[in-house]
C-alpha positions as CSV (number, residue, x, y, z in Angstrom):
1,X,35.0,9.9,-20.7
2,X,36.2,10.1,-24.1
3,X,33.8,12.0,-26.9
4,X,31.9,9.3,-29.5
5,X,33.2,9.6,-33.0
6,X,30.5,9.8,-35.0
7,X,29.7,10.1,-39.2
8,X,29.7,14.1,-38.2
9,X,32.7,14.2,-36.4
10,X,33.3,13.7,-32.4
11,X,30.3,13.6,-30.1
12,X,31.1,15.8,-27.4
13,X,30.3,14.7,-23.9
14,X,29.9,17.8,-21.4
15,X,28.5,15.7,-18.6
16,X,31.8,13.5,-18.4
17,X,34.5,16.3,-18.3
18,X,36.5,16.9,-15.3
19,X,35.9,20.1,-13.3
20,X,38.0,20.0,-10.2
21,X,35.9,23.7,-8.7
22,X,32.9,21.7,-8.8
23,X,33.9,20.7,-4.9
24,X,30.7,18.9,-3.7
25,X,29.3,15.6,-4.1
26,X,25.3,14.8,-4.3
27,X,23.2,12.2,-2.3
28,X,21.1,11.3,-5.2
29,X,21.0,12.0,-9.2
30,X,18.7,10.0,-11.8
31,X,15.4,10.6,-13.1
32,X,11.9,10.6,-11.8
33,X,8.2,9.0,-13.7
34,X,10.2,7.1,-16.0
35,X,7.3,5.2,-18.3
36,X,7.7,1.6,-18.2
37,X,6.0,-1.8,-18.0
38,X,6.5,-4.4,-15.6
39,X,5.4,-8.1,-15.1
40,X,4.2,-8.5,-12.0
41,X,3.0,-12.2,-10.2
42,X,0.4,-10.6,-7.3
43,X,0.8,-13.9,-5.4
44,X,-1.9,-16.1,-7.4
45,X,0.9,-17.4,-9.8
46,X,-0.5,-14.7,-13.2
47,X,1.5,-12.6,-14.5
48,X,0.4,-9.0,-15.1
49,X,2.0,-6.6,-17.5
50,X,1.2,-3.4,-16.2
51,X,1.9,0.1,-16.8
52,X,4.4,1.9,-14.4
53,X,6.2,4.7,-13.1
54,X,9.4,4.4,-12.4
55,X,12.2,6.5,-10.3
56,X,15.4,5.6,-11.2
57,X,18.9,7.0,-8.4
58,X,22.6,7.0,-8.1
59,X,24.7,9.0,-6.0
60,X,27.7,10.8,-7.1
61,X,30.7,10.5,-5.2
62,X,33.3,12.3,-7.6
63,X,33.7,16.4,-6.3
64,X,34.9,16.8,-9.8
65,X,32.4,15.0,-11.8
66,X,29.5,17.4,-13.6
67,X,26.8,14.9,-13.9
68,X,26.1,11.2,-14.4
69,X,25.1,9.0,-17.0
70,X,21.6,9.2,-17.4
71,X,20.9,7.0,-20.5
72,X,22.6,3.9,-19.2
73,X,19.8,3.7,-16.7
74,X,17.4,4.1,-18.6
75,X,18.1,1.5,-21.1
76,X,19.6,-0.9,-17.5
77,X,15.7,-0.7,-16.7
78,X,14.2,-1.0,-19.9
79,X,16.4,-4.1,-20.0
80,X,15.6,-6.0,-16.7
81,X,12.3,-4.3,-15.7
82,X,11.0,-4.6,-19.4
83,X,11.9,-8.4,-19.5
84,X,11.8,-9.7,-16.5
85,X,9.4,-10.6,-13.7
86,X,9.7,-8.4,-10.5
87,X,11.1,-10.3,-7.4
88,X,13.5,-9.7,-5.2
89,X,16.7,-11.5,-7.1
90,X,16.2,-9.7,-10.2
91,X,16.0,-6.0,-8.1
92,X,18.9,-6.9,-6.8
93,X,20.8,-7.7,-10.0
94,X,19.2,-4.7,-11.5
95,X,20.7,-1.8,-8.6
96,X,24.0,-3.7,-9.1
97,X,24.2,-2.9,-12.7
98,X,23.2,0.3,-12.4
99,X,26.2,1.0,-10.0
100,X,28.5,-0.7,-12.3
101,X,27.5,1.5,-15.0
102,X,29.2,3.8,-13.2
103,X,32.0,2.4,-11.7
104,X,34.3,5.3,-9.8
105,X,31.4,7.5,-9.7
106,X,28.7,5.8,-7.3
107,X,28.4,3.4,-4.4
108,X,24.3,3.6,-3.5
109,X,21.6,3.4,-6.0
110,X,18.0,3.5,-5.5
111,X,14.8,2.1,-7.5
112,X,11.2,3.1,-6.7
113,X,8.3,1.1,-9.3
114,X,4.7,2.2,-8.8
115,X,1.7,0.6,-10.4
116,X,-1.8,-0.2,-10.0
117,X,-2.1,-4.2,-10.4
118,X,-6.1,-5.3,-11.0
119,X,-6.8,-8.2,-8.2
120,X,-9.7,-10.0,-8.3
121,X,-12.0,-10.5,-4.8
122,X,-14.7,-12.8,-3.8
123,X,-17.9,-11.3,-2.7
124,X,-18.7,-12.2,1.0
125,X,-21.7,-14.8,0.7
126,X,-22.8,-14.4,-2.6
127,X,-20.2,-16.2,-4.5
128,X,-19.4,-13.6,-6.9
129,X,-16.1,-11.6,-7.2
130,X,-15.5,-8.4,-8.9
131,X,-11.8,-6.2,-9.6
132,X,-9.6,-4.0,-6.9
133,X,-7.2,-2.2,-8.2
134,X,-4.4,-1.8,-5.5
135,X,-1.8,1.2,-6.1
136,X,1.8,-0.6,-4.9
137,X,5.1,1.0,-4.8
138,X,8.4,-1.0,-4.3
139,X,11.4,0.6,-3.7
140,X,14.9,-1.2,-3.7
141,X,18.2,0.5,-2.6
142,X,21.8,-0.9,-2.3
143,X,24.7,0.7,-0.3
144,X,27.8,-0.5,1.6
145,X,24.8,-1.9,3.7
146,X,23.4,-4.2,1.3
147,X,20.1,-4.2,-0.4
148,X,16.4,-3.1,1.3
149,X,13.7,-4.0,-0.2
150,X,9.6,-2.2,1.0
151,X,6.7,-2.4,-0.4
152,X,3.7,-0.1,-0.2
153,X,-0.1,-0.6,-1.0
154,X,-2.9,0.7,0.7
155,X,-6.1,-1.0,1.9
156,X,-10.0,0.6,1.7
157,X,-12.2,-0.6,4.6
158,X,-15.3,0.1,6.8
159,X,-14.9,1.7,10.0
160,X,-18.2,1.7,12.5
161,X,-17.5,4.0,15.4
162,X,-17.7,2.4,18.8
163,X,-19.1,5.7,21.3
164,X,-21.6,5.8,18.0
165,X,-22.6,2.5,18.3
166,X,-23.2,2.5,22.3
167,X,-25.4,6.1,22.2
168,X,-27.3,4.4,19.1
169,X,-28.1,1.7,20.9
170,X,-28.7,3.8,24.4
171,X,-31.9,5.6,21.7
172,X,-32.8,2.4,20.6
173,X,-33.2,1.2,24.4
174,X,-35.0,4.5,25.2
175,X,-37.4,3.9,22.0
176,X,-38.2,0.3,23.2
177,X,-39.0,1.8,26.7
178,X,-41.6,4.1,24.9
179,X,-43.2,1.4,23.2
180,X,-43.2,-1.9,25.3
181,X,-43.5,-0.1,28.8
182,X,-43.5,-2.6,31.7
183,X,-46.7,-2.5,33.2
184,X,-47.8,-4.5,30.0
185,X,-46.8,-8.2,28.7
186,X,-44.4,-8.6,26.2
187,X,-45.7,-10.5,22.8
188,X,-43.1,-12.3,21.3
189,X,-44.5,-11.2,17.6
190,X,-45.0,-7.7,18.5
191,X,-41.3,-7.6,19.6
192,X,-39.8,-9.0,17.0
193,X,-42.4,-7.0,13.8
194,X,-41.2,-3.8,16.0
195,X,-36.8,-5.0,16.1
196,X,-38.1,-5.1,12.2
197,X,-39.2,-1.6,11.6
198,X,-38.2,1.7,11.6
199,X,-38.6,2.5,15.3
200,X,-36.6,-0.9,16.1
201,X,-33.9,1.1,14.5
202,X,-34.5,4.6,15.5
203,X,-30.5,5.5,15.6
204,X,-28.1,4.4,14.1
205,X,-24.2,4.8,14.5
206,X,-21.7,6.6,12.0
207,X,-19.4,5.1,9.8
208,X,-17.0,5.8,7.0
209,X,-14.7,4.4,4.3
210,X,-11.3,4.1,5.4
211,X,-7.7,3.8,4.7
212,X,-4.9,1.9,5.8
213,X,-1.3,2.7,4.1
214,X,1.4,0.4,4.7
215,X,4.9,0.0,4.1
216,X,6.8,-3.3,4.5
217,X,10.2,-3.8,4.4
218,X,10.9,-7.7,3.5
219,X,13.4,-10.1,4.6
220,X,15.9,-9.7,1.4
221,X,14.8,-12.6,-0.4
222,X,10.9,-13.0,0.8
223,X,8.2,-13.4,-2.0
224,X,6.7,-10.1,-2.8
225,X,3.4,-11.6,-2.0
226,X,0.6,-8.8,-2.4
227,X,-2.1,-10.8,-1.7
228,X,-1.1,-12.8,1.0
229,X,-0.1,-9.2,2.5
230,X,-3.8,-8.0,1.6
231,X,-5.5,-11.2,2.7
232,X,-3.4,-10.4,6.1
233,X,-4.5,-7.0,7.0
234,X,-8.3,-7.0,5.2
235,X,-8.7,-10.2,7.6
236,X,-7.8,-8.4,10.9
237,X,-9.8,-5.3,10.1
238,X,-12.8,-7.5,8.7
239,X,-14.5,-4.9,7.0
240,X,-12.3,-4.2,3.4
241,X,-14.5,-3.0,0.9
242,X,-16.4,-4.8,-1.3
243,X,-16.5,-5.1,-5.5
244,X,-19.3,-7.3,-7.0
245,X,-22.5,-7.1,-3.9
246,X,-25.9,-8.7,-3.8
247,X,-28.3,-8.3,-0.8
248,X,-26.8,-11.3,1.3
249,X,-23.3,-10.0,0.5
250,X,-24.8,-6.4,1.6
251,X,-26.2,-8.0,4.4
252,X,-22.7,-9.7,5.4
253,X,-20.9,-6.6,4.9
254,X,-23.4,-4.6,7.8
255,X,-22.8,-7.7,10.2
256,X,-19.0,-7.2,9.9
257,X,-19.5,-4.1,10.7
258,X,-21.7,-4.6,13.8
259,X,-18.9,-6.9,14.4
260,X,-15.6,-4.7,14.2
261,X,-16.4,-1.8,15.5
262,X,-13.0,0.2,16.0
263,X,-11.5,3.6,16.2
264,X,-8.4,4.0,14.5
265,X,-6.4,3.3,17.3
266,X,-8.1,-0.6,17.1
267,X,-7.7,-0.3,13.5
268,X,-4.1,0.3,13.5
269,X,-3.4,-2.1,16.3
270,X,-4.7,-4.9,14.6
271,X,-3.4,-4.5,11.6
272,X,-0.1,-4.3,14.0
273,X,-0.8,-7.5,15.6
274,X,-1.2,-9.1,12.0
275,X,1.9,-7.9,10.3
276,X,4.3,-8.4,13.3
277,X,3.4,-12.0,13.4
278,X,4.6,-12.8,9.6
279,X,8.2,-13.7,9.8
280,X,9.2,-12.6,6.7
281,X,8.8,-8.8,7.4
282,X,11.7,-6.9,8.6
283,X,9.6,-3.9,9.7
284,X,6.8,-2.1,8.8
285,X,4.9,1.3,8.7
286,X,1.4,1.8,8.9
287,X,-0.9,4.5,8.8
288,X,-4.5,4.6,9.1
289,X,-7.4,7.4,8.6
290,X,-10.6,7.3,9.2
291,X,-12.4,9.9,6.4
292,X,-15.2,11.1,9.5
293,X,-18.6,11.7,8.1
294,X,-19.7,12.9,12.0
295,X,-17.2,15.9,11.8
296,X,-14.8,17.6,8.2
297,X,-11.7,16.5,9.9
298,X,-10.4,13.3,10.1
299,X,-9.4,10.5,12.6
300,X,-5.4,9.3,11.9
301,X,-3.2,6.8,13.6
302,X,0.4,5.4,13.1
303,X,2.3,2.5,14.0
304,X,5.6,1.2,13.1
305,X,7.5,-2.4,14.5
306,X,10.1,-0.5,16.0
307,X,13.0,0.0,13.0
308,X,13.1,3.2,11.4
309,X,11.8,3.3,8.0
């Protein structure tokens, strides 16, 4: 690397000498929480600019090479990610240019983007909608093995316990026995003023917000579609978390619940079920917990498609 002449004489560049007792090369060398924006289309056709964070890799193949050359990818990301709209075309273009930047020195680079896009939901019955605000990571990498593209966001939901559920409704049974016992007639009023009170409800099961954290790696190519991938999993678990709620959508929300009852083995086997069957994921990684309020600890499952990620 030869030094930059400058008004004050040569620039000299330390990073670019030669030093042959160096004698080891490095899997990865860049810079990490880069500040940058982004335009992002979340699938509804609008595009966002957004504030992100942005981790930025080469390797360094050269034994005798001290370092790389930090500020040409910043300025190769400033460029394309400042400018352009994330996809999968323009990732590709953009890890391509930052190996050429340095040509002789690296054959693998590595981008990782996170941001928080604002996505707007529909209320279940009321017809309102209110904001979600979805943390997403993409990271890109090329190697001699081409490029791989995975996306991460997570999804809140509702989980209802299922052995809560059944001794809830063994009390509410036993309660009913109490009260209606079966040496009298049943009044068809009584019964259903009584399913209305308190004592028609004298247990009831537990249930906590939850989180599913995914990972999808995409057919190179394949739409990064965030809602469609949201829509996808929120519909198999059936009880996402709500924004904008009136009474019927309150109302909805406990019927899904009564509906979906699932420990997080169900949870993360549906959400399985649901991403396996989209052909346009490679692979996938998903991990669910279920925040317990019966006990401090909490309830975790995992589940991949099969492919390491």
């Amino acid at each position: 690397m030869k030094p930059i002449s400058t008004a004050m004489g040569l620039m000299p560049d330390i990073a670019g000498h030669r030093q042959p007792q160096l004698g080891s090369k490095l899997d990865a060398v860049g810079m990490q929480g880069i500040e940058m924006p982004v335009l992002f289309d979340a699938g509804n056709g609008t595009l966002q600019r957004i504030s992100a964070k942005v981790d930025a890799f080469v390797n360094l193949t050269r034994e005798d090479q001290r370092g790389i050359h930090m500020s040409r990818l910043y300025l190769l990301i400033d460029e394309y990610l400042g400018g352009h709209a994330l996809h999968t075309g323009m990732l590709a273009s953009l890890l391509q240019a930052c190996l050429e930047s340095h040509r002789d020195l690296a054959d693998s680079a590595r981008i990782a983007i996170h941001f928080q896009p604002l996505i707007r939901r529909r209320a279940l019955r009321s017809g309102n909608s209110g904001w979600r605000s979805y943390p997403v990571s993409i990271e890109a990498s090329l190697d001699r093995e081409g490029v791989r593209l995975e996306l991460g966001t997570e999804v809140l939901y509702s989980s209802t316990c299922p052995a809560s559920a059944a001794l809830s409704r063994q009390l509410i049974q036993r309660q009913f026995a109490q009260d209606f016992p079966t040496d009298l007639p049943l009044d068809h009023a009584v019964v259903s003023a009584w399913l209305g009170s308190e004592r028609g409800i004298v247990a009831t099961p537990h249930a906590q917000r939850s989180v599913a954290r995914l990972r999808v790696r995409f057919k190179f190519g394949a739409p990064l579609d965030l809602i469609d991938l949201l829509d996808r999993v929120e519909a198999a678990l059936g009880t996402p978390v709500q924004t904008a709620v009136k009474r019927e959508d309150e109302q909805a929300f406990a019927l899904a619940n009564g509906e979906n009852l699932m420990f997080c083995e169900d949870a993360a086997r549906r959400i399985h079920r649901a991403l396996d069957a989209d052909e346009r994921i490679e692979d996938f990684h998903v991990r669910v917990e279920h925040w317990e309020s019966l006990h401090p600890h909490d309830a975790v499952a995992c589940v991949s498609k099969g492919v390491a990620l």
